[in-house]
KOLBARO-598726 format. One record per residue (C-alpha): x, y, z; residue number from 1. Coordinates in nm, 2 decimals, padded with zeros to 4 digits. Example, Ala and Ser with C-alpha at 12.3 -4.5 7.8 and 13.67 -1.06 7.14 Angstrom:
2
{x: 01.23 y: -00.45 z: 00.78 resi: 1};
{x: 01.37 y: -00.11 z: 00.71 resi: 2};
END
This chain:
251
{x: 10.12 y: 15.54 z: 15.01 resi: 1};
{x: 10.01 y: 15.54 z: 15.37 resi: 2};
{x: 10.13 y: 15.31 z: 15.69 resi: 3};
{x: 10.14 y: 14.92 z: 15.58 resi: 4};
{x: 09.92 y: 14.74 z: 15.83 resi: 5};
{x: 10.11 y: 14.37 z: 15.76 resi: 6};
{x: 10.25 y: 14.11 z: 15.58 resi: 7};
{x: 10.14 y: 13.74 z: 15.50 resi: 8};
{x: 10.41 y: 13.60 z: 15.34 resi: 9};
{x: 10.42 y: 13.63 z: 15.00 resi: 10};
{x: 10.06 y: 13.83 z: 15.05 resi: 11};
{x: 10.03 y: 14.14 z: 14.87 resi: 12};
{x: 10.10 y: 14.40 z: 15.15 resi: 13};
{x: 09.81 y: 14.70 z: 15.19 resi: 14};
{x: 09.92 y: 14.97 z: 15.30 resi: 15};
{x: 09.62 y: 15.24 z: 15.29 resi: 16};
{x: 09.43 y: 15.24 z: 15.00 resi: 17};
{x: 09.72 y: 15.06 z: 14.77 resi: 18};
{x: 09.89 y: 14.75 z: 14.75 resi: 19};
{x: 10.30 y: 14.72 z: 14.83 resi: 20};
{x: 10.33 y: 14.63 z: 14.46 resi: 21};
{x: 10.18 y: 14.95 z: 14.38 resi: 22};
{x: 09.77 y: 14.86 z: 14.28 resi: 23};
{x: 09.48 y: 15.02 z: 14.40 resi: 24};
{x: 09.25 y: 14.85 z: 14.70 resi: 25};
{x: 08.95 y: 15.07 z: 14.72 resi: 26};
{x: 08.75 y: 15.07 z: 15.02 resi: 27};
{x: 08.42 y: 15.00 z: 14.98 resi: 28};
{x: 08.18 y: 15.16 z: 15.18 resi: 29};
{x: 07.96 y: 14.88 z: 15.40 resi: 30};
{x: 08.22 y: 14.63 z: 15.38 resi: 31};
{x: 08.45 y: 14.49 z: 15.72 resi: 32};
{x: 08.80 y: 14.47 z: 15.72 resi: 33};
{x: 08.93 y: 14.14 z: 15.82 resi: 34};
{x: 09.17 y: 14.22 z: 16.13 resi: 35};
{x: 09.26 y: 13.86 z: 16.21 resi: 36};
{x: 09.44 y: 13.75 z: 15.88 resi: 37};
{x: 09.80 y: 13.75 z: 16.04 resi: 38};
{x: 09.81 y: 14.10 z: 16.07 resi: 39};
{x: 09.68 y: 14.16 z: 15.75 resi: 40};
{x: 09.35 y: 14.39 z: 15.70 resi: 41};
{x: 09.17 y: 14.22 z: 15.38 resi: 42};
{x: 08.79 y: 14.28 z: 15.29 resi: 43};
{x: 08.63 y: 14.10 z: 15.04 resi: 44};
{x: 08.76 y: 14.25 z: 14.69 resi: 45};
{x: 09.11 y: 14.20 z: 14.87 resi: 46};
{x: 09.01 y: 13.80 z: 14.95 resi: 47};
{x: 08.93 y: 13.80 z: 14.57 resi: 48};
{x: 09.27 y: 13.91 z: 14.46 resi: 49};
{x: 09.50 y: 13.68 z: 14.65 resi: 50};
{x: 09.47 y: 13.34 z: 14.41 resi: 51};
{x: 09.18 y: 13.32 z: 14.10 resi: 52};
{x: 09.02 y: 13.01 z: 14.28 resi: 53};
{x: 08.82 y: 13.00 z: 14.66 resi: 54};
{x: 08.80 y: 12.62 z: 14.70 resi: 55};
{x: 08.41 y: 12.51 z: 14.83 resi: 56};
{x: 08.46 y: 12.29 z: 15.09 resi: 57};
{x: 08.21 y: 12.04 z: 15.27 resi: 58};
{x: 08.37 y: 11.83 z: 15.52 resi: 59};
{x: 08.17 y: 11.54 z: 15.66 resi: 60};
{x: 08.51 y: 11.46 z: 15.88 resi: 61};
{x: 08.69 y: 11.70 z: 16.13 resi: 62};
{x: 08.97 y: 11.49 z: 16.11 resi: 63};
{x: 09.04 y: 11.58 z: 15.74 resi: 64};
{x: 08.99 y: 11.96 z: 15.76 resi: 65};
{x: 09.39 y: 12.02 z: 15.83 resi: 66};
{x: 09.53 y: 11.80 z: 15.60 resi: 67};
{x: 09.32 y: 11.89 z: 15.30 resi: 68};
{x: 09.38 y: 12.29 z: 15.41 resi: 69};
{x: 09.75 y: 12.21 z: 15.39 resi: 70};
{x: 09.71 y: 12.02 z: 15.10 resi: 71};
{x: 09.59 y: 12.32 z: 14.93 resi: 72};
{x: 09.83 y: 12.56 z: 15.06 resi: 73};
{x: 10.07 y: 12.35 z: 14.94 resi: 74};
{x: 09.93 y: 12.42 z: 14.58 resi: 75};
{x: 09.92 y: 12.77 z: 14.62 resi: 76};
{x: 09.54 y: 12.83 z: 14.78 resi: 77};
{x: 09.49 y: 12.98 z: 14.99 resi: 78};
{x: 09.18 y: 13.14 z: 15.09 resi: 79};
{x: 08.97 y: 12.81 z: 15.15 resi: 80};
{x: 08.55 y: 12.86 z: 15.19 resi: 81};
{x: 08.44 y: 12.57 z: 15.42 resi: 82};
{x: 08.02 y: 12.55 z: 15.43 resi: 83};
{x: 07.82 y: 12.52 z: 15.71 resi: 84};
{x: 07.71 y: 12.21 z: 15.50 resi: 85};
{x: 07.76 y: 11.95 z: 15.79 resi: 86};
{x: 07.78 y: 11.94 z: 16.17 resi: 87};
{x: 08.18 y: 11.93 z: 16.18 resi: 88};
{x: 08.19 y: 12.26 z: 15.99 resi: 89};
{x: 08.29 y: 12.51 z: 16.23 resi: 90};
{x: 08.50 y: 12.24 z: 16.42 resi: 91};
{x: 08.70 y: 12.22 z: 16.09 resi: 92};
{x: 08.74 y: 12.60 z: 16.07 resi: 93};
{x: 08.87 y: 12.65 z: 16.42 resi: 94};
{x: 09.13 y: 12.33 z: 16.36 resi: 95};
{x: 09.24 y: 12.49 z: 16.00 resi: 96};
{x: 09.31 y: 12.86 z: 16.19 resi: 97};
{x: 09.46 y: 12.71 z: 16.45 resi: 98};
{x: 09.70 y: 12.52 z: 16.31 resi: 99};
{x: 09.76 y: 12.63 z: 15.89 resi: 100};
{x: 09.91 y: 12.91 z: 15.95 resi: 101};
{x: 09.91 y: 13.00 z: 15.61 resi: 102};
{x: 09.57 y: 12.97 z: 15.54 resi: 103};
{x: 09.28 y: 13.24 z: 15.53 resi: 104};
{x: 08.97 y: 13.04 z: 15.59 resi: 105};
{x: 08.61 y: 13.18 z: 15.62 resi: 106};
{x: 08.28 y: 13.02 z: 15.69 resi: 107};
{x: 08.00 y: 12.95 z: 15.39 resi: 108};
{x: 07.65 y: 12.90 z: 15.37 resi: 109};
{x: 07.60 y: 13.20 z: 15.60 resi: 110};
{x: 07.24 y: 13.19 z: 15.61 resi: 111};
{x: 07.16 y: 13.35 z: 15.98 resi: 112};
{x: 07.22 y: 13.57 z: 16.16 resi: 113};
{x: 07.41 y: 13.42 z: 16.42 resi: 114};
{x: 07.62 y: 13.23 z: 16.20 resi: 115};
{x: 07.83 y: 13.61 z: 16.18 resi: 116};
{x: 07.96 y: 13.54 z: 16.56 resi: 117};
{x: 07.96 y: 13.16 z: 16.51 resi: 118};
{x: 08.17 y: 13.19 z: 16.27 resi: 119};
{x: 08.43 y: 13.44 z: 16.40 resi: 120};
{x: 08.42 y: 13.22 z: 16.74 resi: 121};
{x: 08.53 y: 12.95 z: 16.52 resi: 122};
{x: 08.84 y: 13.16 z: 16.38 resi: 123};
{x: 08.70 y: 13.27 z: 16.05 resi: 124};
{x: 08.87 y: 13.56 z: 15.86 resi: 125};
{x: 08.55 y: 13.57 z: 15.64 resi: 126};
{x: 08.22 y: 13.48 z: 15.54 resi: 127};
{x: 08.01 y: 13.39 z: 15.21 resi: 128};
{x: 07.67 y: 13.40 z: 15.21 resi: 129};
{x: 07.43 y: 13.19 z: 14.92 resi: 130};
{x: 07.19 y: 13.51 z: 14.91 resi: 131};
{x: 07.10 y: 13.87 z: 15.09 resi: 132};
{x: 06.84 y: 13.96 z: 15.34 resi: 133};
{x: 06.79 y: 14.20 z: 15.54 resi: 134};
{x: 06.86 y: 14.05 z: 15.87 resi: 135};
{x: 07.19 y: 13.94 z: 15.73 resi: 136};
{x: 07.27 y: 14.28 z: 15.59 resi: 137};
{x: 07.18 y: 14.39 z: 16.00 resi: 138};
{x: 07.42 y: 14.08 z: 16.05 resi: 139};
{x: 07.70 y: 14.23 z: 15.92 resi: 140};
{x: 07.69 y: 14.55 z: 15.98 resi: 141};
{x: 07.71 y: 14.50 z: 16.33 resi: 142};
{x: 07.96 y: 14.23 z: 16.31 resi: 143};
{x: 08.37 y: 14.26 z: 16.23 resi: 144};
{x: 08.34 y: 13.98 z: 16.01 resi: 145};
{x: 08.38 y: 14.05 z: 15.61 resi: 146};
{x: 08.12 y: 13.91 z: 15.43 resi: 147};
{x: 08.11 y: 13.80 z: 15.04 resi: 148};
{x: 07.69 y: 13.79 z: 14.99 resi: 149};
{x: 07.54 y: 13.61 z: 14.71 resi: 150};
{x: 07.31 y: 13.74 z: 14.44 resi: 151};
{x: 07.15 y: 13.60 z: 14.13 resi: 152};
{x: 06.96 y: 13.82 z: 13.97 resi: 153};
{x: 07.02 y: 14.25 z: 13.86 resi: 154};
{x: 06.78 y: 14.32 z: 14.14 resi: 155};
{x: 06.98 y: 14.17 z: 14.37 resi: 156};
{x: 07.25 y: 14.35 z: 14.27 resi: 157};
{x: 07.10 y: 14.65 z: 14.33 resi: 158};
{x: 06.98 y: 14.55 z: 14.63 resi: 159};
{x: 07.35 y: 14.48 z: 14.78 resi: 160};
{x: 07.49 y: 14.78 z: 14.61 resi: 161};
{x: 07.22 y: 15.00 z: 14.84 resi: 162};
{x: 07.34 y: 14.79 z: 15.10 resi: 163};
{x: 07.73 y: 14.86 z: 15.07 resi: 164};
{x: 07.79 y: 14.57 z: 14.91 resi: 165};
{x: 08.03 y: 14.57 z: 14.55 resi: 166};
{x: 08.24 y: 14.27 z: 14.59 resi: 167};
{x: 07.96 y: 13.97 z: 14.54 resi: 168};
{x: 07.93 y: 13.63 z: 14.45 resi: 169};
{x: 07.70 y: 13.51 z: 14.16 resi: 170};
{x: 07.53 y: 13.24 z: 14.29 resi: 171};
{x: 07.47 y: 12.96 z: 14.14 resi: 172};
{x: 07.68 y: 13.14 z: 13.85 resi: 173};
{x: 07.59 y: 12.87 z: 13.54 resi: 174};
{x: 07.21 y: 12.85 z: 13.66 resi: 175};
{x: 07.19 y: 13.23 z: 13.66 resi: 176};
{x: 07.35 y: 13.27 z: 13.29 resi: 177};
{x: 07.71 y: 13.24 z: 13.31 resi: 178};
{x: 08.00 y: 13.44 z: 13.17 resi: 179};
{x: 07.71 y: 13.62 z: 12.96 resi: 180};
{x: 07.47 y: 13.69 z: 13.25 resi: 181};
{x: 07.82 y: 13.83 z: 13.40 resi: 182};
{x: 07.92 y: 14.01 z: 13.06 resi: 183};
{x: 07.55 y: 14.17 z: 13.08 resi: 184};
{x: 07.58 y: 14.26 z: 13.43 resi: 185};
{x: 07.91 y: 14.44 z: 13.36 resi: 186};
{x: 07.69 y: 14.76 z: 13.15 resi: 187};
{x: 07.48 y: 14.88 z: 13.47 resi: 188};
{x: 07.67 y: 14.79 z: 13.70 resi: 189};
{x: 08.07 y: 14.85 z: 13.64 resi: 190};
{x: 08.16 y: 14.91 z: 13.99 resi: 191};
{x: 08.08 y: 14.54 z: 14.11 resi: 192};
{x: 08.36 y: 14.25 z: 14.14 resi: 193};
{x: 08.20 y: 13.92 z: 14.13 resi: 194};
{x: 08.31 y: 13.57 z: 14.22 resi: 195};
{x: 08.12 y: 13.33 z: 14.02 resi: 196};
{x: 08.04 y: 13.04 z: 14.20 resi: 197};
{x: 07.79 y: 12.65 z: 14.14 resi: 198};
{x: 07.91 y: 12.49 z: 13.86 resi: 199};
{x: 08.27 y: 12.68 z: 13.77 resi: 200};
{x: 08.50 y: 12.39 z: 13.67 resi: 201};
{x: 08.86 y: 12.40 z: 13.57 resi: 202};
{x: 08.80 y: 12.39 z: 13.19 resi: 203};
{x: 08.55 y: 12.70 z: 13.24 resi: 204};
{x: 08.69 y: 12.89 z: 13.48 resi: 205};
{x: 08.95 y: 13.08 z: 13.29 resi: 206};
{x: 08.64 y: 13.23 z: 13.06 resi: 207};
{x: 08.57 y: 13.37 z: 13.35 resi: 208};
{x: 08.85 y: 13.46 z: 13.53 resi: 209};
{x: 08.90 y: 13.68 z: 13.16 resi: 210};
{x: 08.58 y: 13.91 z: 13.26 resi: 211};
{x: 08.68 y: 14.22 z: 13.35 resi: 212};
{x: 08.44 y: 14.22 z: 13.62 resi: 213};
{x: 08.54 y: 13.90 z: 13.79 resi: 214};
{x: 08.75 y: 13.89 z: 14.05 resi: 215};
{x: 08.79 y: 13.52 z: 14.12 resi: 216};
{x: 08.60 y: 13.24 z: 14.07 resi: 217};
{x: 08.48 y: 12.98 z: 14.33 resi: 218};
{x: 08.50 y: 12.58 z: 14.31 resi: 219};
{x: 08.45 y: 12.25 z: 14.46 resi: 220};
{x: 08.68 y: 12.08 z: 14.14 resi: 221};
{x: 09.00 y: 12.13 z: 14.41 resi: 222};
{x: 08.88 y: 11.89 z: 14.65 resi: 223};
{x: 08.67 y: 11.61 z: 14.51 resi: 224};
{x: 08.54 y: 11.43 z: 14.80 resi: 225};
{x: 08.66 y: 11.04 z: 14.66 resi: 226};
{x: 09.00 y: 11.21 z: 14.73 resi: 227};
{x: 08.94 y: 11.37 z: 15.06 resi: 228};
{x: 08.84 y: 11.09 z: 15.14 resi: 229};
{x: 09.07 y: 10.83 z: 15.05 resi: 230};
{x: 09.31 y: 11.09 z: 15.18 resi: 231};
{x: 09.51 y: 11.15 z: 14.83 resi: 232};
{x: 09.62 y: 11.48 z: 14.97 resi: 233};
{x: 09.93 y: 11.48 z: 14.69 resi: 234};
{x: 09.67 y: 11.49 z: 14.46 resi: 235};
{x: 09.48 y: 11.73 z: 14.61 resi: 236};
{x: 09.79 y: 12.01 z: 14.61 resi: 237};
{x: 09.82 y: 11.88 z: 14.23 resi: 238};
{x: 09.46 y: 12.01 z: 14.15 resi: 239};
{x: 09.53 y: 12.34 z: 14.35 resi: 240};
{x: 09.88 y: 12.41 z: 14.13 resi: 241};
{x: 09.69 y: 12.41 z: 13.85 resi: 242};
{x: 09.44 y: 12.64 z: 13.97 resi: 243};
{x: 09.66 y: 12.89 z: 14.10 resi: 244};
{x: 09.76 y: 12.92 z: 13.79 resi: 245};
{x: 09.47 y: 12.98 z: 13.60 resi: 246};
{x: 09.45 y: 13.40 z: 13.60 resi: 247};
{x: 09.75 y: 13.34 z: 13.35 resi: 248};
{x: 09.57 y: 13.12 z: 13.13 resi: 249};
{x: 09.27 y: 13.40 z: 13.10 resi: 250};
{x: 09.52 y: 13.66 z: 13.06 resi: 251};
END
Protein backbone atom coordinates (compact mmCIF):
# COMPACT_ATOMS: atom_id res chain seq x y z
CA UNK A 1 0.00 0.00 0.00
CA UNK A 2 1.72 3.21 -0.72
CA UNK A 3 1.95 6.76 1.42
CA UNK A 4 -1.72 7.73 2.75
CA UNK A 5 -2.32 11.34 1.50
CA UNK A 6 -5.20 12.11 4.47
CA UNK A 7 -7.91 11.54 6.54
CA UNK A 8 -11.52 13.10 6.79
CA UNK A 9 -12.85 11.74 9.59
CA UNK A 10 -14.49 8.78 9.35
CA UNK A 11 -13.52 9.14 5.30
CA UNK A 12 -12.15 6.13 3.88
CA UNK A 13 -8.35 6.90 3.85
CA UNK A 14 -6.46 6.45 0.07
CA UNK A 15 -3.49 5.75 0.31
CA UNK A 16 -2.02 5.09 -3.42
CA UNK A 17 -4.15 3.13 -5.43
CA UNK A 18 -6.16 1.47 -2.34
CA UNK A 19 -8.36 2.40 0.32
CA UNK A 20 -7.14 2.18 4.30
CA UNK A 21 -9.82 -0.49 4.66
CA UNK A 22 -8.10 -2.36 2.05
CA UNK A 23 -10.38 -1.76 -1.48
CA UNK A 24 -9.13 -0.86 -4.68
CA UNK A 25 -9.39 3.14 -6.05
CA UNK A 26 -8.20 2.93 -9.57
CA UNK A 27 -7.05 5.89 -11.21
CA UNK A 28 -8.62 6.73 -14.11
CA UNK A 29 -6.85 8.29 -16.74
CA UNK A 30 -8.34 11.96 -17.66
CA UNK A 31 -9.77 12.42 -14.37
CA UNK A 32 -8.43 15.40 -11.49
CA UNK A 33 -7.78 14.56 -8.19
CA UNK A 34 -9.50 16.80 -5.72
CA UNK A 35 -6.56 18.31 -3.50
CA UNK A 36 -8.79 20.57 -1.38
CA UNK A 37 -10.97 17.89 0.46
CA UNK A 38 -9.30 18.30 3.98
CA UNK A 39 -6.28 16.80 2.86
CA UNK A 40 -7.93 14.12 1.22
CA UNK A 41 -7.14 13.40 -2.72
CA UNK A 42 -10.72 12.14 -4.09
CA UNK A 43 -11.75 12.02 -7.96
CA UNK A 44 -14.96 11.26 -9.02
CA UNK A 45 -15.33 7.28 -8.59
CA UNK A 46 -13.87 8.17 -5.00
CA UNK A 47 -16.86 11.04 -4.48
CA UNK A 48 -19.22 8.17 -5.50
CA UNK A 49 -18.06 5.82 -2.82
CA UNK A 50 -18.31 7.99 0.28
CA UNK A 51 -22.43 7.82 0.99
CA UNK A 52 -24.99 6.03 -1.96
CA UNK A 53 -26.85 9.51 -2.25
CA UNK A 54 -25.33 13.20 -3.73
CA UNK A 55 -28.11 15.45 -2.60
CA UNK A 56 -29.24 18.15 -5.71
CA UNK A 57 -29.37 21.24 -4.38
CA UNK A 58 -30.99 24.61 -5.70
CA UNK A 59 -30.83 27.36 -3.26
CA UNK A 60 -32.86 30.52 -4.07
CA UNK A 61 -31.43 31.84 -0.45
CA UNK A 62 -27.69 32.20 0.62
CA UNK A 63 -28.83 32.40 3.96
CA UNK A 64 -29.98 28.68 4.04
CA UNK A 65 -26.96 27.15 2.24
CA UNK A 66 -25.12 26.38 5.82
CA UNK A 67 -27.82 25.21 7.74
CA UNK A 68 -29.28 22.86 5.23
CA UNK A 69 -25.37 21.56 4.50
CA UNK A 70 -25.21 20.88 8.29
CA UNK A 71 -28.44 19.50 8.24
CA UNK A 72 -27.24 16.92 6.02
CA UNK A 73 -24.14 16.17 7.50
CA UNK A 74 -25.77 15.63 10.42
CA UNK A 75 -27.64 12.62 8.53
CA UNK A 76 -24.63 11.21 7.30
CA UNK A 77 -24.19 13.24 3.62
CA UNK A 78 -21.92 14.33 2.86
CA UNK A 79 -20.92 15.10 -0.56
CA UNK A 80 -23.68 17.78 -1.32
CA UNK A 81 -24.05 18.97 -5.34
CA UNK A 82 -25.38 22.58 -5.27
CA UNK A 83 -26.53 23.81 -9.05
CA UNK A 84 -25.62 26.86 -10.67
CA UNK A 85 -29.53 26.98 -10.79
CA UNK A 86 -29.89 30.56 -9.14
CA UNK A 87 -27.80 33.63 -8.65
CA UNK A 88 -26.87 32.77 -4.85
CA UNK A 89 -25.28 29.54 -6.05
CA UNK A 90 -21.69 30.02 -5.80
CA UNK A 91 -22.19 32.38 -2.73
CA UNK A 92 -23.76 29.22 -1.11
CA UNK A 93 -20.76 27.08 -2.07
CA UNK A 94 -18.10 29.36 -0.67
CA UNK A 95 -20.40 29.81 2.80
CA UNK A 96 -20.81 25.82 3.00
CA UNK A 97 -16.68 25.27 2.48
CA UNK A 98 -16.04 27.80 4.60
CA UNK A 99 -17.77 26.99 7.43
CA UNK A 100 -19.09 22.83 7.28
CA UNK A 101 -16.12 21.54 7.79
CA UNK A 102 -17.33 18.24 7.25
CA UNK A 103 -18.84 18.71 4.08
CA UNK A 104 -17.41 17.96 0.38
CA UNK A 105 -19.43 20.35 -1.77
CA UNK A 106 -19.03 20.71 -5.60
CA UNK A 107 -20.70 22.93 -8.09
CA UNK A 108 -23.58 21.50 -10.65
CA UNK A 109 -24.99 22.55 -13.74
CA UNK A 110 -21.45 23.04 -15.07
CA UNK A 111 -22.31 24.07 -18.48
CA UNK A 112 -19.17 26.59 -19.40
CA UNK A 113 -16.22 26.78 -19.49
CA UNK A 114 -15.54 29.18 -17.04
CA UNK A 115 -17.78 27.75 -14.60
CA UNK A 116 -14.35 25.16 -13.89
CA UNK A 117 -12.48 28.32 -12.13
CA UNK A 118 -15.76 29.86 -10.94
CA UNK A 119 -16.33 27.14 -9.18
CA UNK A 120 -13.02 26.38 -7.54
CA UNK A 121 -12.90 30.25 -6.65
CA UNK A 122 -16.00 29.58 -4.82
CA UNK A 123 -14.32 26.53 -2.74
CA UNK A 124 -15.68 23.66 -4.64
CA UNK A 125 -14.04 20.16 -4.20
CA UNK A 126 -15.95 19.07 -7.42
CA UNK A 127 -18.07 19.56 -10.27
CA UNK A 128 -21.09 17.83 -12.28
CA UNK A 129 -21.84 18.71 -15.46
CA UNK A 130 -25.75 17.93 -17.18
CA UNK A 131 -23.81 16.88 -20.59
CA UNK A 132 -20.19 16.71 -22.44
CA UNK A 133 -18.69 18.95 -25.02
CA UNK A 134 -15.84 19.60 -26.16
CA UNK A 135 -15.03 22.86 -24.75
CA UNK A 136 -15.80 21.41 -21.40
CA UNK A 137 -13.72 18.33 -21.94
CA UNK A 138 -10.74 21.46 -22.82
CA UNK A 139 -12.34 22.79 -19.42
CA UNK A 140 -11.26 20.23 -17.47
CA UNK A 141 -8.36 19.15 -18.59
CA UNK A 142 -6.77 22.24 -17.92
CA UNK A 143 -8.42 22.84 -14.74
CA UNK A 144 -7.63 20.94 -11.00
CA UNK A 145 -11.14 20.58 -10.58
CA UNK A 146 -12.68 16.89 -10.72
CA UNK A 147 -15.52 16.76 -12.80
CA UNK A 148 -18.62 14.13 -12.86
CA UNK A 149 -19.90 14.81 -16.83
CA UNK A 150 -23.35 13.80 -17.80
CA UNK A 151 -24.32 11.49 -20.60
CA UNK A 152 -27.60 10.03 -21.87
CA UNK A 153 -27.17 8.07 -24.51
CA UNK A 154 -24.23 4.89 -25.48
CA UNK A 155 -22.72 7.42 -27.74
CA UNK A 156 -22.10 9.52 -25.20
CA UNK A 157 -20.59 7.11 -23.41
CA UNK A 158 -18.22 6.57 -25.74
CA UNK A 159 -17.62 9.82 -26.33
CA UNK A 160 -16.50 10.49 -22.45
CA UNK A 161 -14.71 7.21 -22.35
CA UNK A 162 -12.37 8.67 -25.41
CA UNK A 163 -12.25 11.59 -23.37
CA UNK A 164 -10.90 9.96 -19.99
CA UNK A 165 -13.95 9.95 -18.55
CA UNK A 166 -15.35 6.38 -16.61
CA UNK A 167 -16.97 7.72 -13.58
CA UNK A 168 -20.39 9.54 -15.17
CA UNK A 169 -23.60 10.59 -14.45
CA UNK A 170 -26.72 9.35 -16.38
CA UNK A 171 -28.61 12.24 -16.94
CA UNK A 172 -31.78 12.58 -16.64
CA UNK A 173 -31.50 8.71 -15.48
CA UNK A 174 -35.62 7.71 -15.66
CA UNK A 175 -35.98 9.80 -19.12
CA UNK A 176 -32.98 7.89 -20.56
CA UNK A 177 -34.40 4.32 -19.48
CA UNK A 178 -33.61 3.70 -15.99
CA UNK A 179 -32.15 0.77 -14.05
CA UNK A 180 -32.57 -1.11 -17.56
CA UNK A 181 -30.95 1.53 -19.86
CA UNK A 182 -28.18 1.18 -16.99
CA UNK A 183 -28.46 -2.84 -16.90
CA UNK A 184 -27.95 -2.49 -20.91
CA UNK A 185 -25.18 -0.19 -20.66
CA UNK A 186 -23.34 -2.47 -18.21
CA UNK A 187 -22.58 -5.29 -21.49
CA UNK A 188 -20.30 -2.71 -23.73
CA UNK A 189 -19.29 -0.77 -21.39
CA UNK A 190 -18.13 -2.62 -17.87
CA UNK A 191 -15.49 -0.27 -16.99
CA UNK A 192 -17.94 2.75 -16.42
CA UNK A 193 -19.41 3.73 -12.78
CA UNK A 194 -22.47 5.72 -13.14
CA UNK A 195 -24.48 8.02 -10.77
CA UNK A 196 -27.94 8.07 -11.88
CA UNK A 197 -29.45 11.15 -11.61
CA UNK A 198 -33.47 13.26 -12.59
CA UNK A 199 -36.03 11.47 -11.13
CA UNK A 200 -34.15 8.84 -8.45
CA UNK A 201 -36.46 8.96 -5.43
CA UNK A 202 -36.04 7.16 -2.15
CA UNK A 203 -38.41 4.22 -3.04
CA UNK A 204 -36.27 3.67 -6.41
CA UNK A 205 -33.10 4.36 -5.47
CA UNK A 206 -32.00 1.17 -3.85
CA UNK A 207 -32.86 -0.75 -7.45
CA UNK A 208 -30.27 1.11 -8.41
CA UNK A 209 -27.89 1.47 -5.93
CA UNK A 210 -28.06 -2.82 -6.54
CA UNK A 211 -26.50 -2.35 -10.17
CA UNK A 212 -23.31 -3.41 -10.28
CA UNK A 213 -22.34 -0.62 -12.32
CA UNK A 214 -23.67 2.15 -10.11
CA UNK A 215 -21.78 3.87 -7.93
CA UNK A 216 -24.22 6.23 -6.26
CA UNK A 217 -27.25 7.73 -7.10
CA UNK A 218 -28.14 11.48 -7.11
CA UNK A 219 -31.33 13.28 -5.53
CA UNK A 220 -33.25 16.30 -4.77
CA UNK A 221 -35.81 13.90 -2.35
CA UNK A 222 -33.16 15.04 0.76
CA UNK A 223 -34.00 18.52 0.65
CA UNK A 224 -37.49 19.38 -0.45
CA UNK A 225 -37.68 22.96 -0.89
CA UNK A 226 -41.16 23.48 1.49
CA UNK A 227 -38.62 22.39 4.09
CA UNK A 228 -35.70 24.40 3.28
CA UNK A 229 -37.75 26.74 3.33
CA UNK A 230 -39.73 26.74 6.37
CA UNK A 231 -36.31 25.90 7.85
CA UNK A 232 -37.29 22.21 9.20
CA UNK A 233 -33.73 21.40 9.17
CA UNK A 234 -34.44 18.27 11.90
CA UNK A 235 -36.28 17.01 9.17
CA UNK A 236 -34.00 17.50 6.75
CA UNK A 237 -31.06 15.35 8.68
CA UNK A 238 -34.16 12.77 9.10
CA UNK A 239 -34.42 12.33 5.18
CA UNK A 240 -30.47 12.18 4.93
CA UNK A 241 -30.37 9.17 7.75
CA UNK A 242 -32.34 7.31 5.82
CA UNK A 243 -30.52 7.75 2.81
CA UNK A 244 -27.23 7.03 4.02
CA UNK A 245 -28.51 4.04 4.69
CA UNK A 246 -29.79 2.96 1.63
CA UNK A 247 -26.55 0.86 -0.04
CA UNK A 248 -27.64 -1.70 2.70
CA UNK A 249 -31.03 -1.94 1.66
CA UNK A 250 -29.74 -2.79 -2.08
CA UNK A 251 -27.30 -5.10 -0.72
Amino acid sequence: MGKCRGSVDDYRLWCGGSFADGRSSRRVPGERRARNVKGLSMDALDLMRVGPVIPVIVIDDVAHAVPLARALVAGGVRVLEVTLRTRVALDAVRAISREVEDAIVGVGTISRPEHFQQAIDAGASFGVSPGLTAELIDAARSSKLPLLPGVMTPSDVIAARAAGFFALKLFPAQQAGGIDMLKALRGPFPDVTFCPTGGVTAASAPGYLALPNVGCVGGSWLNPLAAVKAGAWGQITALALEASRLRSLAA
